[in-house]
CHARMM-style PDB file with segment names, atoms N, HN, CA, C and O in Angstrom:
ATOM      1  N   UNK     1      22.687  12.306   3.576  1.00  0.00      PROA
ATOM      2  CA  UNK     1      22.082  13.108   4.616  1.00  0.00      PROA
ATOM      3  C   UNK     1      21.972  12.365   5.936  1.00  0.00      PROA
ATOM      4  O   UNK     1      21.201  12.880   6.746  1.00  0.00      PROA
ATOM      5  N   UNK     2      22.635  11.178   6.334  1.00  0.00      PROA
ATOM      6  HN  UNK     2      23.261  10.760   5.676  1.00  0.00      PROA
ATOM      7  CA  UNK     2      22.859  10.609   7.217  1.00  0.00      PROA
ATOM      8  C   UNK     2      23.288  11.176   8.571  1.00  0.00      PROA
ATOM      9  O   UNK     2      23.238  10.679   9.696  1.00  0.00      PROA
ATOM     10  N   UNK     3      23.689  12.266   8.171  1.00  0.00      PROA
ATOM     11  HN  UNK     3      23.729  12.670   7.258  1.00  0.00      PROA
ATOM     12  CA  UNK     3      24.288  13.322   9.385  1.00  0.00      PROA
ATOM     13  C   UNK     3      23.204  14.144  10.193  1.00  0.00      PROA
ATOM     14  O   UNK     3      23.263  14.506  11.369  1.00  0.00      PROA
ATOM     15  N   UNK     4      22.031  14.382   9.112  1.00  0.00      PROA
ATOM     16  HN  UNK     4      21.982  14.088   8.157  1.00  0.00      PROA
ATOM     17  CA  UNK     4      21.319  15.084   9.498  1.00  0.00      PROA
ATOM     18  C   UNK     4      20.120  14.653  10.399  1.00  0.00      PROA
ATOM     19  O   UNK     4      19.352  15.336  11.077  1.00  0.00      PROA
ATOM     20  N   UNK     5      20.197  13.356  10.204  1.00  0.00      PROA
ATOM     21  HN  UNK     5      20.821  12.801   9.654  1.00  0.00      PROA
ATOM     22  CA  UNK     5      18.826  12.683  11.100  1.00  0.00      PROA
ATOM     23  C   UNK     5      19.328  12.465  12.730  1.00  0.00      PROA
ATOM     24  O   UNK     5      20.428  12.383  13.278  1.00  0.00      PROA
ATOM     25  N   UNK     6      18.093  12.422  13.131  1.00  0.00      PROA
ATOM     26  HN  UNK     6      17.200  12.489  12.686  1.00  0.00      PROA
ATOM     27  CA  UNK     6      17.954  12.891  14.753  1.00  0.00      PROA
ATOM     28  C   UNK     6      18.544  11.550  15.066  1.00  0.00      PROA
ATOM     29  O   UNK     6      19.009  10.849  14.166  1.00  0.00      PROA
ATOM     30  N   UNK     7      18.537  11.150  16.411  1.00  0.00      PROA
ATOM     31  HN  UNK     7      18.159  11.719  17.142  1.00  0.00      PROA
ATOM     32  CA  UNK     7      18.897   9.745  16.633  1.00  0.00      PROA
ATOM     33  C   UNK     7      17.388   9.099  16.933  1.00  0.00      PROA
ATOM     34  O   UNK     7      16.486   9.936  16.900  1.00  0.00      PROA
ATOM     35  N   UNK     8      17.054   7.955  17.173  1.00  0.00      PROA
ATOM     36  HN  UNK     8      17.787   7.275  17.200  1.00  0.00      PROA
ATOM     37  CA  UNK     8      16.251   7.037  17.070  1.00  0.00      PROA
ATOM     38  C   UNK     8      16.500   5.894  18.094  1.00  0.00      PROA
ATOM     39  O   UNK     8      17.569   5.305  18.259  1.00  0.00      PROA
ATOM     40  N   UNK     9      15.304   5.675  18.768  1.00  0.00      PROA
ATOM     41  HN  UNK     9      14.436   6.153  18.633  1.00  0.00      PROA
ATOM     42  CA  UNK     9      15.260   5.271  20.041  1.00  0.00      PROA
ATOM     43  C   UNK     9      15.449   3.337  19.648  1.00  0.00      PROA
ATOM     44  O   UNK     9      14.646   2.794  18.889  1.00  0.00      PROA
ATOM     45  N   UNK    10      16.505   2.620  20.253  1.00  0.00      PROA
ATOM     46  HN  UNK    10      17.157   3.060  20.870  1.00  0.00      PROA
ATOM     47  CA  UNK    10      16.436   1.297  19.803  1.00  0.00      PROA
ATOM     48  C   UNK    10      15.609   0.932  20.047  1.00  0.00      PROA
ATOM     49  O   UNK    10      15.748  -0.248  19.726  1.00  0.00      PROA
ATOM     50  N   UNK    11      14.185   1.088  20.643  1.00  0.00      PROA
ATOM     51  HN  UNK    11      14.072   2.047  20.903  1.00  0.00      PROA
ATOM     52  CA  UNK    11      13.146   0.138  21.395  1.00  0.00      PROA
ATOM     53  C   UNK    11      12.103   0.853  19.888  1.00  0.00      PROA
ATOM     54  O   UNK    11      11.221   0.070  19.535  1.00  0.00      PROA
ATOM     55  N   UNK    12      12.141   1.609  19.424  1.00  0.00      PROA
ATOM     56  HN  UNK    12      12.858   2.245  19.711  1.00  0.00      PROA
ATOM     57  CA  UNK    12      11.612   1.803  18.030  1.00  0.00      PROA
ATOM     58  C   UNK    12      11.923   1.084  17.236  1.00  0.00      PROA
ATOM     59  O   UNK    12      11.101   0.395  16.631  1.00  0.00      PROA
ATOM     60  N   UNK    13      13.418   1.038  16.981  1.00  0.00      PROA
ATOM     61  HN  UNK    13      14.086   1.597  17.472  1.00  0.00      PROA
ATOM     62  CA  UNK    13      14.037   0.025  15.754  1.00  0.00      PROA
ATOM     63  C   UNK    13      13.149  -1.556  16.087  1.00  0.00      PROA
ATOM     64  O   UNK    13      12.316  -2.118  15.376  1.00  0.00      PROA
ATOM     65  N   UNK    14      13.609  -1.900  17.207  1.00  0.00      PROA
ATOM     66  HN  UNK    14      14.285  -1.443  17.785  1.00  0.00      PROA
ATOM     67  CA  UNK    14      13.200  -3.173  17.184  1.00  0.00      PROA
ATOM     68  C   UNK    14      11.907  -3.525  16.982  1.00  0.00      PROA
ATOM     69  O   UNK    14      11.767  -4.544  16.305  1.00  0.00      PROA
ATOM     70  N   UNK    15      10.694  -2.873  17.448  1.00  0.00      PROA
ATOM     71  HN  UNK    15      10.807  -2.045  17.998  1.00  0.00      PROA
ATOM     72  CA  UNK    15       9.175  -2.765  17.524  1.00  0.00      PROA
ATOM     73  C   UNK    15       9.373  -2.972  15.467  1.00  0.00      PROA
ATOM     74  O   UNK    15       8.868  -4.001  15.018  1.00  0.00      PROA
ATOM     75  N   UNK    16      10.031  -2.055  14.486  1.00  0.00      PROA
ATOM     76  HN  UNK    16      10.441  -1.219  14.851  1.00  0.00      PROA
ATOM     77  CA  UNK    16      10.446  -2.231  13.265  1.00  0.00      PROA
ATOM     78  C   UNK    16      10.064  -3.071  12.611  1.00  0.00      PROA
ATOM     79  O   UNK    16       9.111  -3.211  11.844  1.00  0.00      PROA
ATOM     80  N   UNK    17      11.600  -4.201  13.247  1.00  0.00      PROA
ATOM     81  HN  UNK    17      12.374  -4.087  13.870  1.00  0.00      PROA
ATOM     82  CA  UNK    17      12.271  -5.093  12.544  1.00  0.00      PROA
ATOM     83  C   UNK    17      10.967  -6.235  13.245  1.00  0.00      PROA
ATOM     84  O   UNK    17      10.634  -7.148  12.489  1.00  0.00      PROA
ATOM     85  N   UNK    18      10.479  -6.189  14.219  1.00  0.00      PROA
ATOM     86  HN  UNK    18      10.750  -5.447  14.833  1.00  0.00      PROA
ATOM     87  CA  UNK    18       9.532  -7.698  14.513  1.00  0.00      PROA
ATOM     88  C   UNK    18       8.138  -6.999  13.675  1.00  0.00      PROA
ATOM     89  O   UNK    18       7.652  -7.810  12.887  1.00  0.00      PROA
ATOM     90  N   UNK    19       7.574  -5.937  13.702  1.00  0.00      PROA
ATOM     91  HN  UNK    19       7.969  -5.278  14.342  1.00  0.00      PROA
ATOM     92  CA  UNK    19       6.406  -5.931  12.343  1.00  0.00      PROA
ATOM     93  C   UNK    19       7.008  -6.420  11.214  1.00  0.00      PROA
ATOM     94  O   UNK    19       6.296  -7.297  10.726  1.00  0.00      PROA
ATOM     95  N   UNK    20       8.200  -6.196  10.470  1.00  0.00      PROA
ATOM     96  HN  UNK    20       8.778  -5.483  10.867  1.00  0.00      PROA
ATOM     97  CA  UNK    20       8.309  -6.138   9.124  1.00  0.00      PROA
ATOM     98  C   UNK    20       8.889  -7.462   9.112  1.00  0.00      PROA
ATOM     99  O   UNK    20       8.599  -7.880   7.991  1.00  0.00      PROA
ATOM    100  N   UNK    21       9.559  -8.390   9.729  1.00  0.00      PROA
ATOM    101  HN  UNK    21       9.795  -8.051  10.640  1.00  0.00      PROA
ATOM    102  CA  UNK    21      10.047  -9.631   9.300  1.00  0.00      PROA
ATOM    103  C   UNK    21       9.513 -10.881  10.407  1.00  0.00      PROA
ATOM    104  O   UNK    21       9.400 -10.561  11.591  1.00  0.00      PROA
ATOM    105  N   UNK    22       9.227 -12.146  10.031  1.00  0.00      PROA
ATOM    106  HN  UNK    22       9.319 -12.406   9.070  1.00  0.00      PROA
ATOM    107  CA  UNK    22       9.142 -13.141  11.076  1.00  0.00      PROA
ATOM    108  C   UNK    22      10.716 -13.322  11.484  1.00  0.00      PROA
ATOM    109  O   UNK    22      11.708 -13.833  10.963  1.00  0.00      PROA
ATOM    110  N   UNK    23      10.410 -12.623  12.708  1.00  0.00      PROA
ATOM    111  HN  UNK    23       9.605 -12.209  13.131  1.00  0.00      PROA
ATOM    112  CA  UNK    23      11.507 -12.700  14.106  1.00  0.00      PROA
ATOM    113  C   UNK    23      10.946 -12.969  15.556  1.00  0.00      PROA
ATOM    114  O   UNK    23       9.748 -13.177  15.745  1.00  0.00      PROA
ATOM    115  N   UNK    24      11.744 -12.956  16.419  1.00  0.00      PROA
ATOM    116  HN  UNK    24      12.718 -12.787  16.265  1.00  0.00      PROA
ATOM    117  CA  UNK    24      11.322 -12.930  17.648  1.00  0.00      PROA
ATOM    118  C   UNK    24      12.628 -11.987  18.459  1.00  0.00      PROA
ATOM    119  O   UNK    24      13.757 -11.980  17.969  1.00  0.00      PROA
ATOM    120  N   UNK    25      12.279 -11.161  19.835  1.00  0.00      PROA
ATOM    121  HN  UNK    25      11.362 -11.167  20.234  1.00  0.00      PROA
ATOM    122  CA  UNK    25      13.328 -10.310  20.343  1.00  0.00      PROA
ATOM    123  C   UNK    25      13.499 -10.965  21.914  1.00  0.00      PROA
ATOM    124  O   UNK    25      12.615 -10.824  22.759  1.00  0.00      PROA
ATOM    125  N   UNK    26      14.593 -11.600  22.138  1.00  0.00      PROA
ATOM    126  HN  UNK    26      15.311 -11.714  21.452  1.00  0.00      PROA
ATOM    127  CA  UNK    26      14.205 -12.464  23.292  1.00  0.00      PROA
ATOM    128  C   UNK    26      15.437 -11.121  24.329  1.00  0.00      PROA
ATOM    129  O   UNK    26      16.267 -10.398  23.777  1.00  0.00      PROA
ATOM    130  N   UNK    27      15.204 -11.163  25.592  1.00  0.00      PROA
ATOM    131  HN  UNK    27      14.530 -11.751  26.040  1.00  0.00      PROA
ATOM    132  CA  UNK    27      15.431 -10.451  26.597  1.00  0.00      PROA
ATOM    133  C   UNK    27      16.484 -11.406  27.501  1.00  0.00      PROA
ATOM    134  O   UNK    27      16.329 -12.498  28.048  1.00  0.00      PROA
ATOM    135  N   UNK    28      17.699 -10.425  27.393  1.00  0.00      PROA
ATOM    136  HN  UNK    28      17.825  -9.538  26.949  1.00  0.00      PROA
ATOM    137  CA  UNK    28      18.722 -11.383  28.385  1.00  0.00      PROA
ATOM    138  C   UNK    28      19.351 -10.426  29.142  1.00  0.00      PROA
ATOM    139  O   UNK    28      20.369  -9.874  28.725  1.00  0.00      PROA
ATOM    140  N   UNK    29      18.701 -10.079  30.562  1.00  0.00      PROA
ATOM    141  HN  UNK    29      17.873 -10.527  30.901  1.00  0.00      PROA
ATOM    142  CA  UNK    29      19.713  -9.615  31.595  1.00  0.00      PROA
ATOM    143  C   UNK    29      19.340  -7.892  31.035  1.00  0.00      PROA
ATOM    144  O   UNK    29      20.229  -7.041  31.064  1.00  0.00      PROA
ATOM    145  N   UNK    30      17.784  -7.533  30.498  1.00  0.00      PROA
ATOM    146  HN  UNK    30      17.061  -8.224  30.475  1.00  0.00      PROA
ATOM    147  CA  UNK    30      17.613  -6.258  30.369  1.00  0.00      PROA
ATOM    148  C   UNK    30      18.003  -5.922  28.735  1.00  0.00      PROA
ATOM    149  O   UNK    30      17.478  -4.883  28.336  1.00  0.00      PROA
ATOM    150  N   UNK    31      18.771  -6.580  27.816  1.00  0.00      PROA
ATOM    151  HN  UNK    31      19.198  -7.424  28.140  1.00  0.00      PROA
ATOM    152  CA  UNK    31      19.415  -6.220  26.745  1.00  0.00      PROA
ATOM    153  C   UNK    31      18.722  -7.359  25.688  1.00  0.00      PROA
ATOM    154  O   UNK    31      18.737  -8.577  25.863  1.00  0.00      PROA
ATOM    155  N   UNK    32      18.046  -6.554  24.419  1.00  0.00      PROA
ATOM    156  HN  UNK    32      18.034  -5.564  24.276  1.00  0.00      PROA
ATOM    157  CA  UNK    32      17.331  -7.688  23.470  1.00  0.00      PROA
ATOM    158  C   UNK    32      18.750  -8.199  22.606  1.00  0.00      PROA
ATOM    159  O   UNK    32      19.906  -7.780  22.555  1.00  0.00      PROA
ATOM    160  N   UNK    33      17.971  -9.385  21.935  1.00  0.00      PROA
ATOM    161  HN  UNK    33      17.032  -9.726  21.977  1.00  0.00      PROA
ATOM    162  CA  UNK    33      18.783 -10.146  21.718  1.00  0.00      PROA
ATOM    163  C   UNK    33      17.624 -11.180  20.432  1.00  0.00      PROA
ATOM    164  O   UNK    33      16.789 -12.054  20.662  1.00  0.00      PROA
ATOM    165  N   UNK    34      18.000 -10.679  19.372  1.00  0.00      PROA
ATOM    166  HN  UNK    34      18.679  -9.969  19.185  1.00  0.00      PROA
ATOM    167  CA  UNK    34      17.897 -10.595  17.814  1.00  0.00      PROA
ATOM    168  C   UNK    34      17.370 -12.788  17.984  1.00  0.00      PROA
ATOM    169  O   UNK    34      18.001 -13.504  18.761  1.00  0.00      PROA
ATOM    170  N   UNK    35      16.239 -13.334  17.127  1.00  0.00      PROA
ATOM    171  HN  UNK    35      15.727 -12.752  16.496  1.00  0.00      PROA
ATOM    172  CA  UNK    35      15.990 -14.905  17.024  1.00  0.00      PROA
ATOM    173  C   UNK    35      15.977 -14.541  15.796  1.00  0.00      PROA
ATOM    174  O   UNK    35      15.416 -13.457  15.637  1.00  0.00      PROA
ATOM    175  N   UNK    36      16.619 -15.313  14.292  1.00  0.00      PROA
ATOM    176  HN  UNK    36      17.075 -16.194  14.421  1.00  0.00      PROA
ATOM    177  CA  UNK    36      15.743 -14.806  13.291  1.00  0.00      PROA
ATOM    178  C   UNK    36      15.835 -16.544  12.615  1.00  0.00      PROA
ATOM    179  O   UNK    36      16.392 -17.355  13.355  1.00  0.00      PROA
ATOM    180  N   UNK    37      15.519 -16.847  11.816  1.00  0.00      PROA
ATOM    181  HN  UNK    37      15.066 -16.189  11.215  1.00  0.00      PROA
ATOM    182  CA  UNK    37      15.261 -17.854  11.101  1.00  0.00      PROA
ATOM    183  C   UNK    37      16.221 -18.910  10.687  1.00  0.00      PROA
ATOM    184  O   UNK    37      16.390 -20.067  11.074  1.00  0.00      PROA
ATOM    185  N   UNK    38      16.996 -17.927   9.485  1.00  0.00      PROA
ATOM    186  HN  UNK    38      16.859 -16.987   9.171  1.00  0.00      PROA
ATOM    187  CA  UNK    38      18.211 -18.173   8.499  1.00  0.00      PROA
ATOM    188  C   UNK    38      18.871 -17.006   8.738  1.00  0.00      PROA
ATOM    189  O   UNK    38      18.470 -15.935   9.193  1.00  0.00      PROA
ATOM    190  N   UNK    39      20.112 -17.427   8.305  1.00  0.00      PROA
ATOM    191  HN  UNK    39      20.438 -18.297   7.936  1.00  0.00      PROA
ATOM    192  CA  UNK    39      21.128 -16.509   8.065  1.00  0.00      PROA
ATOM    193  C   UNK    39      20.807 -15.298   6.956  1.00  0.00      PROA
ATOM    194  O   UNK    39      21.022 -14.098   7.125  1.00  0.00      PROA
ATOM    195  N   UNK    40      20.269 -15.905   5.848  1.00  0.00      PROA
ATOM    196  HN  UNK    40      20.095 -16.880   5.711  1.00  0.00      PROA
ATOM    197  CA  UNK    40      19.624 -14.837   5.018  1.00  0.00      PROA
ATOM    198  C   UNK    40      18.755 -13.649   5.299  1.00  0.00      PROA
ATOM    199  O   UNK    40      18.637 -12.520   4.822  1.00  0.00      PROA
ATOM    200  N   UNK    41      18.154 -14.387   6.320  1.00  0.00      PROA
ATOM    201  HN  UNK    41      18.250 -15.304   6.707  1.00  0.00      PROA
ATOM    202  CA  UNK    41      17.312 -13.844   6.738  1.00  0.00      PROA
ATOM    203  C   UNK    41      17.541 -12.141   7.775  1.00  0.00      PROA
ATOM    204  O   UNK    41      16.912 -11.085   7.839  1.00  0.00      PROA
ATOM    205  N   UNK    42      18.927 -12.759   8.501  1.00  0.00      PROA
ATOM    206  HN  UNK    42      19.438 -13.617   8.449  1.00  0.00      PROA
ATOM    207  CA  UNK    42      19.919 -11.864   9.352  1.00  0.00      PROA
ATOM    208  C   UNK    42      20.336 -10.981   8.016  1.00  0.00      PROA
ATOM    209  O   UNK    42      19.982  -9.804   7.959  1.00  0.00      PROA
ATOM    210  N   UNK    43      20.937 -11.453   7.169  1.00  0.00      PROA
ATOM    211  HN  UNK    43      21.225 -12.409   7.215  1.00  0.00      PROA
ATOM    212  CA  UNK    43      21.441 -10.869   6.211  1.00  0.00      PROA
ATOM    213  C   UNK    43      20.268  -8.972   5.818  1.00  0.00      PROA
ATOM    214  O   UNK    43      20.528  -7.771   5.751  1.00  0.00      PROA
ATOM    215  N   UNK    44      19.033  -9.862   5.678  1.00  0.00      PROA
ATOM    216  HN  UNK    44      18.821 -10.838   5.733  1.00  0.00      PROA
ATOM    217  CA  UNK    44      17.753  -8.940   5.025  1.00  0.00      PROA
ATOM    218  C   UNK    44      17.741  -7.693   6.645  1.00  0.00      PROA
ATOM    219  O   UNK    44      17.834  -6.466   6.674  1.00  0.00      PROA
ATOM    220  N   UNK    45      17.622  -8.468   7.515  1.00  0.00      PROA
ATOM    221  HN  UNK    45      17.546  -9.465   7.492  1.00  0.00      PROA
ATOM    222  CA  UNK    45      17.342  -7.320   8.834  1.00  0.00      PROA
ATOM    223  C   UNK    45      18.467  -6.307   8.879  1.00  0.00      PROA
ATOM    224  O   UNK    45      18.215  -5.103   8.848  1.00  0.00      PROA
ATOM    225  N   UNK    46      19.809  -6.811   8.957  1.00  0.00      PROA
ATOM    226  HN  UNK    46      20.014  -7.789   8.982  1.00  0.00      PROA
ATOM    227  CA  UNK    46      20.532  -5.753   9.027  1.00  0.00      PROA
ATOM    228  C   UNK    46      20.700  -5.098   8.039  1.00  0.00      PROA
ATOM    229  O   UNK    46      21.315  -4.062   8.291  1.00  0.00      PROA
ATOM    230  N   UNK    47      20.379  -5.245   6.791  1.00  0.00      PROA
ATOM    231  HN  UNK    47      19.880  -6.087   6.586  1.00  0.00      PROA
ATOM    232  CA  UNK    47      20.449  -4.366   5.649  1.00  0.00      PROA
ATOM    233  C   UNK    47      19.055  -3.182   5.891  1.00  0.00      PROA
ATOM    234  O   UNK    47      19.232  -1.988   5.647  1.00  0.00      PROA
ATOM    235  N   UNK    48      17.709  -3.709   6.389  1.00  0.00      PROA
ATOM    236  HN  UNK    48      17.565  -4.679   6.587  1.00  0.00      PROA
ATOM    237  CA  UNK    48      16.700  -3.262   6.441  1.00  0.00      PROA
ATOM    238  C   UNK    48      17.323  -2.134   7.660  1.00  0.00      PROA
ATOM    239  O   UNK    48      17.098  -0.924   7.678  1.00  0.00      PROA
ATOM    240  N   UNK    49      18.137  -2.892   8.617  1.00  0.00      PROA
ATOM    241  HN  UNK    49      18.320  -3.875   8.602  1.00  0.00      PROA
ATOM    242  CA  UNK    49      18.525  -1.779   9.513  1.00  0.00      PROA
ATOM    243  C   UNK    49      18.945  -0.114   9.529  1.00  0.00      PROA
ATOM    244  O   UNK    49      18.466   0.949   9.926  1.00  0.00      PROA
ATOM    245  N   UNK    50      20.236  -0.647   8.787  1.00  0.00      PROA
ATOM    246  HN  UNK    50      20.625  -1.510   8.464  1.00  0.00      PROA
ATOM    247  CA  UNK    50      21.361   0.118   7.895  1.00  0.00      PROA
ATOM    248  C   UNK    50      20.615   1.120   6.746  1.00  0.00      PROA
ATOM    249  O   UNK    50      20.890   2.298   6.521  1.00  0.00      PROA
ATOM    250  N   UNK    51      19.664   0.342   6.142  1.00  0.00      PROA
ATOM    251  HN  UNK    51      19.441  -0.616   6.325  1.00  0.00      PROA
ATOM    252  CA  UNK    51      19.331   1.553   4.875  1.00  0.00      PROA
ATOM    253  C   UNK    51      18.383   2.681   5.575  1.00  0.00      PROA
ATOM    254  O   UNK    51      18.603   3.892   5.548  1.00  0.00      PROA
ATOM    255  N   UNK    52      17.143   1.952   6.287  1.00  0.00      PROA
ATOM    256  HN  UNK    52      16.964   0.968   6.309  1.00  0.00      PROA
ATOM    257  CA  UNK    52      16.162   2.831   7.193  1.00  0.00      PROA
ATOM    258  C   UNK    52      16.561   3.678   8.323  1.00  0.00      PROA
ATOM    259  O   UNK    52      15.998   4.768   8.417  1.00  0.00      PROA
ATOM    260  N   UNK    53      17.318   3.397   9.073  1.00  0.00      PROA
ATOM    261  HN  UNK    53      17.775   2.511   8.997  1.00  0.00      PROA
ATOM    262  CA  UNK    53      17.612   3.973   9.972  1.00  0.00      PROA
ATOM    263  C   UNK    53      19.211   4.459  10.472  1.00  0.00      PROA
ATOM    264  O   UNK    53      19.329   5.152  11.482  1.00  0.00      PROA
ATOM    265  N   UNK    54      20.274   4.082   9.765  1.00  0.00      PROA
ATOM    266  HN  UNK    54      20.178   3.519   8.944  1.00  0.00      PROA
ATOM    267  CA  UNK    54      21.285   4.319   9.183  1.00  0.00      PROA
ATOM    268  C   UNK    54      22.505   4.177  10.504  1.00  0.00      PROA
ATOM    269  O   UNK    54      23.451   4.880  10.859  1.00  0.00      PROA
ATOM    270  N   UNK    55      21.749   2.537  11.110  1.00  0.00      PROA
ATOM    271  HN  UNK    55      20.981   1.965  10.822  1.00  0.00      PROA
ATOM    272  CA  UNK    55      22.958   2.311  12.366  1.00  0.00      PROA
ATOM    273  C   UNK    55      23.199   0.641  12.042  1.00  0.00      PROA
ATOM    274  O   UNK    55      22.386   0.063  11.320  1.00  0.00      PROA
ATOM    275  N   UNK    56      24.304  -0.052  12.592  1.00  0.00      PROA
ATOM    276  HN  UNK    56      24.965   0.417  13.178  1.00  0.00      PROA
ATOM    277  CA  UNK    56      24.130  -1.324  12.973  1.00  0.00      PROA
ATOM    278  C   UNK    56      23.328  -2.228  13.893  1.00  0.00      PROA
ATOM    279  O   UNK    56      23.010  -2.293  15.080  1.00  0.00      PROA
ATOM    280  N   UNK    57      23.139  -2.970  12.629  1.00  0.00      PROA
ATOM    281  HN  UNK    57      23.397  -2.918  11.664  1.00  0.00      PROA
ATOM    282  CA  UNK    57      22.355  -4.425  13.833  1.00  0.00      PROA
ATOM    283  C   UNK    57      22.937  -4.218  14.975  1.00  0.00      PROA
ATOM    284  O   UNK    57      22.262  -3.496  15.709  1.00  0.00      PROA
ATOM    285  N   UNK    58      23.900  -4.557  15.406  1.00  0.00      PROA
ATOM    286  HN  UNK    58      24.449  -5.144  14.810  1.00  0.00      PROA
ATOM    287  CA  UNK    58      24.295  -5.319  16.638  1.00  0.00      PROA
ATOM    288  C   UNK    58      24.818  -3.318  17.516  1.00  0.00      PROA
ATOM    289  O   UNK    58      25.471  -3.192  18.551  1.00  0.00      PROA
ATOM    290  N   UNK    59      24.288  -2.204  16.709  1.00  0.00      PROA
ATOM    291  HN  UNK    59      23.757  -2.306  15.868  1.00  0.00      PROA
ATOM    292  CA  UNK    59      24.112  -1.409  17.576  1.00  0.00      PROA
ATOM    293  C   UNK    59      22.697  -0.812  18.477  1.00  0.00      PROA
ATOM    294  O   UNK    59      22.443   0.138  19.217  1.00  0.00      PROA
ATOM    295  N   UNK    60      22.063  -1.870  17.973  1.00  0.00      PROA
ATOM    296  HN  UNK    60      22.269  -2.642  17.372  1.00  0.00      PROA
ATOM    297  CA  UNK    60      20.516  -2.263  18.239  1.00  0.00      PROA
ATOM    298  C   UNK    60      20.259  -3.321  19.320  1.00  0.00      PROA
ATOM    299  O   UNK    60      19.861  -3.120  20.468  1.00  0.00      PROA
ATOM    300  N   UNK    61      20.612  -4.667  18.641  1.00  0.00      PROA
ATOM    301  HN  UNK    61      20.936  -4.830  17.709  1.00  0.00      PROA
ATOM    302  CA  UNK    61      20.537  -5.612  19.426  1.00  0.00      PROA
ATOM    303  C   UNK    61      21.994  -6.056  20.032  1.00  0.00      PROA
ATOM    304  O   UNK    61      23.119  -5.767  19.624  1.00  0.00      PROA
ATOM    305  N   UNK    62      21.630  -6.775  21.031  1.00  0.00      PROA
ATOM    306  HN  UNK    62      20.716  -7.010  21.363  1.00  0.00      PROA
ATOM    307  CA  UNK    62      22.766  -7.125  22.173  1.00  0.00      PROA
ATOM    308  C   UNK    62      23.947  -8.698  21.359  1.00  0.00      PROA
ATOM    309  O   UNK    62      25.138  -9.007  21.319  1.00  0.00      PROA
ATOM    310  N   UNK    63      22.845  -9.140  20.951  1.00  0.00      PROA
ATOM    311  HN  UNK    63      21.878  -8.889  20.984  1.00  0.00      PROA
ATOM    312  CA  UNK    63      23.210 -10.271  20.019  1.00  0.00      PROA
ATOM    313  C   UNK    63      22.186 -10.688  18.977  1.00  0.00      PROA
ATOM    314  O   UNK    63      21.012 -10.355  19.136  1.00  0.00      PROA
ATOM    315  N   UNK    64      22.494 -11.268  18.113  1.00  0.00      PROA
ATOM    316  HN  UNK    64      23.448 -11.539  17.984  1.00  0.00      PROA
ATOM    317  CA  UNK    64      21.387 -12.274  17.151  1.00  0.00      PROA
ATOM    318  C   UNK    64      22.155 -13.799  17.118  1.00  0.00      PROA
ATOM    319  O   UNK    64      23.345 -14.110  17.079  1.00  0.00      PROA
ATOM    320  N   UNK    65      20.659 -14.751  17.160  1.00  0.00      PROA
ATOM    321  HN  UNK    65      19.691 -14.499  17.191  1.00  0.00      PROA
ATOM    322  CA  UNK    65      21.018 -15.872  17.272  1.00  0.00      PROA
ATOM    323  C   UNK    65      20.010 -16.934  16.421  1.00  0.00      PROA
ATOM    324  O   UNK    65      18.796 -16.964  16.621  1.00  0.00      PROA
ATOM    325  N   UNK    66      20.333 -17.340  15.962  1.00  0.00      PROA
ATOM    326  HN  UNK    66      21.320 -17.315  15.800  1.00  0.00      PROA
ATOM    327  CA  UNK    66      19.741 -18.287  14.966  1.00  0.00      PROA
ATOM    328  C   UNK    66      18.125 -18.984  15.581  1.00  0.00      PROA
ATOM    329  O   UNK    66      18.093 -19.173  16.797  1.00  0.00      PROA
ATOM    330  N   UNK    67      17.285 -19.222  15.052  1.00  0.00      PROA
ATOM    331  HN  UNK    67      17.311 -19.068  14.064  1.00  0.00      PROA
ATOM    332  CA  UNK    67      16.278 -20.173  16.034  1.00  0.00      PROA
ATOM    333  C   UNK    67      16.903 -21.600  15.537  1.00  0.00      PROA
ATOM    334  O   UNK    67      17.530 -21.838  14.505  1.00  0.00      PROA
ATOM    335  N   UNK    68      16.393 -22.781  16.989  1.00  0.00      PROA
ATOM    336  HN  UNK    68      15.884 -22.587  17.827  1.00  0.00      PROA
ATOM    337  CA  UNK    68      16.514 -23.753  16.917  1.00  0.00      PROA
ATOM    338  C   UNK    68      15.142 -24.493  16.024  1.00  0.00      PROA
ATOM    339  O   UNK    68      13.969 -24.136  15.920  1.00  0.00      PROA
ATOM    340  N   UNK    69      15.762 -25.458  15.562  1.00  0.00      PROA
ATOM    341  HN  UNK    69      16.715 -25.748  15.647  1.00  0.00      PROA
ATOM    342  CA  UNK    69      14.386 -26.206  15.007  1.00  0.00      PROA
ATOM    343  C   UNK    69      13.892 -26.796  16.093  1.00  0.00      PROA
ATOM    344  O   UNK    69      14.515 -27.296  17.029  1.00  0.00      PROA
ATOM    345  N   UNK    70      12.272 -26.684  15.858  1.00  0.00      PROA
ATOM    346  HN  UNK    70      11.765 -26.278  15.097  1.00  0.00      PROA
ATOM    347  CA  UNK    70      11.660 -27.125  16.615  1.00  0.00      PROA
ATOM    348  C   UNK    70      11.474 -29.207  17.064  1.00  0.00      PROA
ATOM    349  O   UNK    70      12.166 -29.951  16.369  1.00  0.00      PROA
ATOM    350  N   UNK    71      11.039 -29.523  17.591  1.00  0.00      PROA
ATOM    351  HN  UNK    71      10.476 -28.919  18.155  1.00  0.00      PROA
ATOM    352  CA  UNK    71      11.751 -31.425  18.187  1.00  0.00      PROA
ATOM    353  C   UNK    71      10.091 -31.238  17.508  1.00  0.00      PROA
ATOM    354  O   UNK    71       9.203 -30.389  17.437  1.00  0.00      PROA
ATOM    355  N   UNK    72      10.376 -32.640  17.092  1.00  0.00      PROA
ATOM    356  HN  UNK    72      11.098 -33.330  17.150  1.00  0.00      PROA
ATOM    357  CA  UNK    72       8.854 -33.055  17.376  1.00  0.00      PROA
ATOM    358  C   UNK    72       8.869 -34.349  18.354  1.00  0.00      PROA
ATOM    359  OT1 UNK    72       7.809 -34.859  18.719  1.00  0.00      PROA
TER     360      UNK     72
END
């Protein structure tokens, strides 16, 4: 029934994906742009994407990019 659902505003999706997982949505030039942990972790969001709301990650976000470890 994928056909049948309305479309869905990306600034919803994302509000989403930062309640339901530790992420961060960093802003480049007006267009978000996906921080997530691990790769696994990317793995879990875009699946969470895809099943709930029935579009691609990266038709959401502008990019996703790994976080850096933090220096001490």
């Amino acid at each position: 029934m994928a056909g049948s659902r309305e479309a869905i505003e990306p600034d919803y999706i994302i509000q989403r994906v930062v309640s339901e997982f530790s992420c961060r949505v960093l802003w480049s030039e007006g267009r978000p742009c996906l921080e997530f942990q691990q790769e696994a972790q990317l793995a879990q969001i875009a699946e969470y994407v895809q099943t709930n709301f029935d579009v691609d990650l990266l038709d959401v976000f502008f990019t996703a990019v790994e976080s850096l470890p933090v220096e001490s």
